[in-house]
N, C-alpha and C positions, 0 to 999 in steps of 0.2 A: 369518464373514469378509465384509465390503463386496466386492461385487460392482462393478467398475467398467464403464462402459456403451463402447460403440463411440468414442464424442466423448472422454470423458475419460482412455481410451487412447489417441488419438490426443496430446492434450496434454502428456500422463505421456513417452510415448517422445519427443515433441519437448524437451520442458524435460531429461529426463534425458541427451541425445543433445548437445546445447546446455552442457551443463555440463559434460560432460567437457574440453572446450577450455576453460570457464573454471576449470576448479580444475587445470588446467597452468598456467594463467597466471598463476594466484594463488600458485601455487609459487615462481612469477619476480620477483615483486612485491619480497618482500625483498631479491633483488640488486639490485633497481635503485633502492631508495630512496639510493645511493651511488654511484650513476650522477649523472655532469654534468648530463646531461639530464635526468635525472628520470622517474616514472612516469607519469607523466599523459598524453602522445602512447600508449604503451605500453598503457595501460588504455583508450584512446578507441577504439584498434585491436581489443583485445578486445570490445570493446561491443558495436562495430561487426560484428564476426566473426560473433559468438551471435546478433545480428539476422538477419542473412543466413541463416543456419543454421534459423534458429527459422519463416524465410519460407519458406525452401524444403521442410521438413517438412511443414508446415500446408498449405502451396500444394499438395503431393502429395496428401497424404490427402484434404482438402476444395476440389479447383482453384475453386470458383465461389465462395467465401467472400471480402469483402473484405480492408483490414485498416486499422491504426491503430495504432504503430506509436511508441515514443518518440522514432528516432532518422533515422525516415527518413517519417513523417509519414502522413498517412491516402492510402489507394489502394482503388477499388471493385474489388469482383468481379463477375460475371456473373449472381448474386444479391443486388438491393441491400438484403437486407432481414436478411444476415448477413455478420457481420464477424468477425474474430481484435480484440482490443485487448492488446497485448504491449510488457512492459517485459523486455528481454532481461538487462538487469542493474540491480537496486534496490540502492542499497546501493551506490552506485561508491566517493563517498570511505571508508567501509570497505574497500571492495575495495581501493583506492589505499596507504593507510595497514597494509595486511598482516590489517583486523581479520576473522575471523571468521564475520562477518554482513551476509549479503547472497544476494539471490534474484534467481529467475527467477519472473516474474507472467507467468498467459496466460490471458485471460477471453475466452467466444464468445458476443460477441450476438445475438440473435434478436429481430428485429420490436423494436429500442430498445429490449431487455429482456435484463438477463445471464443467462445460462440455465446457465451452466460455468465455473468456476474453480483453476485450479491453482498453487500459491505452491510452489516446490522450493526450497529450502536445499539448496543440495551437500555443505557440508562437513560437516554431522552427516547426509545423505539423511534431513533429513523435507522428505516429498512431504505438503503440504494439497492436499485435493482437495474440491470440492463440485459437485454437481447440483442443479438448482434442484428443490425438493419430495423431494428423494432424501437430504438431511443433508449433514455435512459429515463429514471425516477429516483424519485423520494416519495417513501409510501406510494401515493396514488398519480401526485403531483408532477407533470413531467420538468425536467433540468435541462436548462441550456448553459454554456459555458458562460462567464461574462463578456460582454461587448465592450469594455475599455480599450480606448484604444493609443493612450496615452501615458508609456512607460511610469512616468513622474505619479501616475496617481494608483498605480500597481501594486497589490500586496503580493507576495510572491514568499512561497513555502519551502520548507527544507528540512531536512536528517542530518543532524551534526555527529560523526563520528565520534562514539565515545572509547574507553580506558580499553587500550589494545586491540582498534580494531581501528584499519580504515588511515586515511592521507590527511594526519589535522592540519598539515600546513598547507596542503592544496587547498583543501576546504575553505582556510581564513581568506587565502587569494581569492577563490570563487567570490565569496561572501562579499569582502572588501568592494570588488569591482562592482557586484550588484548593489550594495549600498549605497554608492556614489549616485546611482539611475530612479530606483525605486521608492514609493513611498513608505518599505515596511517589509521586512523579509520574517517570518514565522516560523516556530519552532513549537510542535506539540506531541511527536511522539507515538504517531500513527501513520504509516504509509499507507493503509488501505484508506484511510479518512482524511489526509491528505489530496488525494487524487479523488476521492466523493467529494471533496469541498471545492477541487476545480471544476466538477461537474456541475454543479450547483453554482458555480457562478462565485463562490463567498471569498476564494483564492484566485488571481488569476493565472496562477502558475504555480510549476513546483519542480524542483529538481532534490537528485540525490542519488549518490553512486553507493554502490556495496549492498547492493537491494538482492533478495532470494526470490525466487519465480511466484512462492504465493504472498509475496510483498504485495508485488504488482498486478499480477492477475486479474483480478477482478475490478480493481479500480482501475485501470486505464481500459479497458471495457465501459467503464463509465462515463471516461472523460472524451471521447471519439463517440460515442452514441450521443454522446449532450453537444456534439459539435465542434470538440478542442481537437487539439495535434500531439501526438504521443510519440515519441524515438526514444534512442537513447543520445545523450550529451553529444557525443562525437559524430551525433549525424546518423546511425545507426538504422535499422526499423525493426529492431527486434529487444522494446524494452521490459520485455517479462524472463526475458535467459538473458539479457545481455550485459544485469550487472548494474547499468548506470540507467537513468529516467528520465525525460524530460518532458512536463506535458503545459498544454496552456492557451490560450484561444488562439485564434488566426492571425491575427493582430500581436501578437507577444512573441510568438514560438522563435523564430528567424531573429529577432531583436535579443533573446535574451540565449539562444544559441550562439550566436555570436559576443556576446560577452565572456562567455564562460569559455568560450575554447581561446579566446583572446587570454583572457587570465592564464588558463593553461599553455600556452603558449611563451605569455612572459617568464611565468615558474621554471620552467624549461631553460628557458636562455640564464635566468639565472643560479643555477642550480649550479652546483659545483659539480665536476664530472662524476659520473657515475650516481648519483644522488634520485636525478628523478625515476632510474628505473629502480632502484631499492623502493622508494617509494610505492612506485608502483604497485612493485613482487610483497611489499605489506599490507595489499587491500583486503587481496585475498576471497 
């Protein structure tokens, strides 16, 4: 049985403690999809709620720790050289919508380097946890990447840019060229559970660009302790600030890198002048 250390109980009892309020709320969710109003005030107050909750946890257990912060933005601690980076709720329009699937992210950096990561699903309780050089889990149960090693039988994950935000026409390229390769590209609506399911083996990959630092934090913590490969798209190594993602086992990462910049490459040539940097300048 995995042994969890002081740090990563401290995060376990926060996400765990944090979720109790949001799976009340997620109970509520269907009355009020028939509500005038609607849920969306409703779910922002919940967001809101679990932040707070998730600050004042962490703030006990570790007071000198910074943080950073989805909803209420980055704030120093009295050590500036460790932080909290926390997504109190991944997965809102899920949440919103009554689905299922949606998490608590809480990574602690140390010296610009994630050191701890925790991804909690409430409604099935899987707790992912990883230590950096310690491996990765589900609850107790240690994760490895999966071992496929044969593109054609790959399911492979993704973030589809939605209403005003983000490159849809890069995006369809991306997609397009991986379609042609893989057995199944997936779309649910969670980055932090995304990147816990390439940890886990269940995804063998995943990409997506226009990510925020506690998108990824704590799940690609996961996906490198369980044995995968994490950058961002462009080849990068910095994909918790760099915006874009790309994680997936040993076997996948370079194959499916190379597709995607190849797309992005074609887009380019066919772009009409000026075209691919507007694009760009609207990922944002």
């Amino acid at each position: 049985m995995a042994t969890r250390s002081a740090l990563i109980n401290v995060m376990v009892r926060a996400a765990e403690k944090a979720a109790r309020g949001l799976v009340r709320d997620f109970g509520e969710v269907e009355h009020l999809q028939v509500s005038r109003k609607g849920p969306a005030d409703f779910v922002s107050a919940a967001d809101m709620k679990a932040e707070k909750l998730l600050r004042e946890e962490l703030q006990k257990a570790r007071p000198d720790f910074g943080f950073l912060m989805e909803e209420t933005g980055a704030s120093k601690g009295s050590d500036p050289t460790a932080r909290w980076i926390v997504d109190p709720l991944d997965g809102t329009t899920n949440f919103l919508h009554g689905i299922p699937h949606w998490a608590i992210s809480i990574a602690a950096e140390k010296n610009g380097e994630i050191v701890a990561g925790v991804v909690y699903e409430p409604v099935h309780d899987q707790m992912f946890w990883a230590e950096k050089g310690q491996g990765a889990f589900l609850n107790h149960q240690r994760l490895r990447v999966s071992e496929r090693r044969n593109l054609a039988d790959a399911v492979i994950a993704t973030g589809i840019p939605f209403k005003g935000r983000g490159d849809h026409a890069g995006f369809l390229v991306e997609a397009e060229a991986l379609m042609k390769e893989v057995a199944g590209i997936r779309r649910f609506g969670a980055a932090s559970l995304d990147l816990a399911y390439v940890a886990a083996g269940r995804y063998d990959g995943y990409w997506e660009r226009g990510l925020a630092p506690w998108d990824a934090a704590a799940g690609q913590l996961l996906v490198t302790e369980a044995g995968g490969f994490v950058g961002e798209i462009g080849g990068g190594r910095n994909p918790v600030f760099g915006g874009t993602i790309l994680a997936a086992n040993a076997h996948f990462h370079l194959p499916i890198a190379k597709i995607l910049r190849g797309a992005t490459e074609r887009k380019v040539r066919s772009a009409p002048a000026g075209a691919a940097g507007a694009a760009d300048a609207g990922q944002g």
